[in-house]
N, C-alpha and C positions, 0 to 999 in steps of 0.2 A: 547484417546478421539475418535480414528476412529473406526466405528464398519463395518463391510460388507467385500465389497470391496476394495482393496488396488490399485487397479487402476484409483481412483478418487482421486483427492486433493481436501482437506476440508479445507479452510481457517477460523479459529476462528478467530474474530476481538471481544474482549469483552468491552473495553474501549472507539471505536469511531465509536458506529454506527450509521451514518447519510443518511438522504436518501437523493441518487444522487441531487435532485431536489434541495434541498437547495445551492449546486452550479452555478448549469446553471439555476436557474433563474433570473440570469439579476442584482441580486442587489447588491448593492459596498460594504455592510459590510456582511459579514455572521455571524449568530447567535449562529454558530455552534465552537468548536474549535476540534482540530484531533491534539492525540498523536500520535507519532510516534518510531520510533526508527535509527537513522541514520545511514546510510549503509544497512539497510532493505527497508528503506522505500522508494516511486519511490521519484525523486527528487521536482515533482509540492509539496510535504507536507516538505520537507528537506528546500526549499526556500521558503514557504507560498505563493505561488500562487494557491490558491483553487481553482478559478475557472477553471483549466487545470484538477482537479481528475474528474477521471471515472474509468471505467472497466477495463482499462491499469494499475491502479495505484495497483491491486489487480497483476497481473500479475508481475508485473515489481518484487516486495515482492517475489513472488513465483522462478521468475529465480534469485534474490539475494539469498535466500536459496541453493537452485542448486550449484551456485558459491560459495557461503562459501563450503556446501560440497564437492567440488571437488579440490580446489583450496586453503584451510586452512584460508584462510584472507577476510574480507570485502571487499566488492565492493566498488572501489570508480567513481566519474565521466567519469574517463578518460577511465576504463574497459568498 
C-alpha cells in the first residue's frame, strides 16, 4: 500500500474515519463510534473517553507498532 518514499509513515485508518471536530465540540454524546484494536490502539479509544482523541491517538498506534516490532508482545498500560 506504500508507493514513494519509505521514510514516511502512512497510516491507513479504513473503518473509523471521523473528523477531529466531532470530539472537541463540546457535546456529551458523540454520533460517531471508533473501532479499534487493543494494545494498538492509544488507550483515550481502549476506555471510551473520546473526547481526549486527537493527533496523539494516531501516534501512540504508530510507536505500538515499533513495540510489537522490537519487543515480540503487545503493549500494555504499564509499558
Amino acid at each position: 500500500m506504500l508507493t514513494g518514499t519509505k521514510e514516511v509513515v502512512q497510516l491507513f485508518d479504513f473503518d473509523s474515519l471521523v473528523p477531529i471536530t466531532a470530539f472537541t465540540s463540546g457535546a456529551e454524546d458523540c454520533e460517531y463510534k471508533i473501532s479499534h484494536t487493543k494494545g494498538f490502539s492509544a488507550l483515550e479509544l481502549q476506555t471510551g473517553k473520546l473526547r481526549k482523541v486527537g493527533k496523539h491517538t494516531d501516534i501512540y498506534a504508530v510507536g505500538a507498532i515499533l513495540f510489537y516490532l522490537v519487543f515480540g508482545t503487545i503493549p500494555t498500560a504499564l509499558d
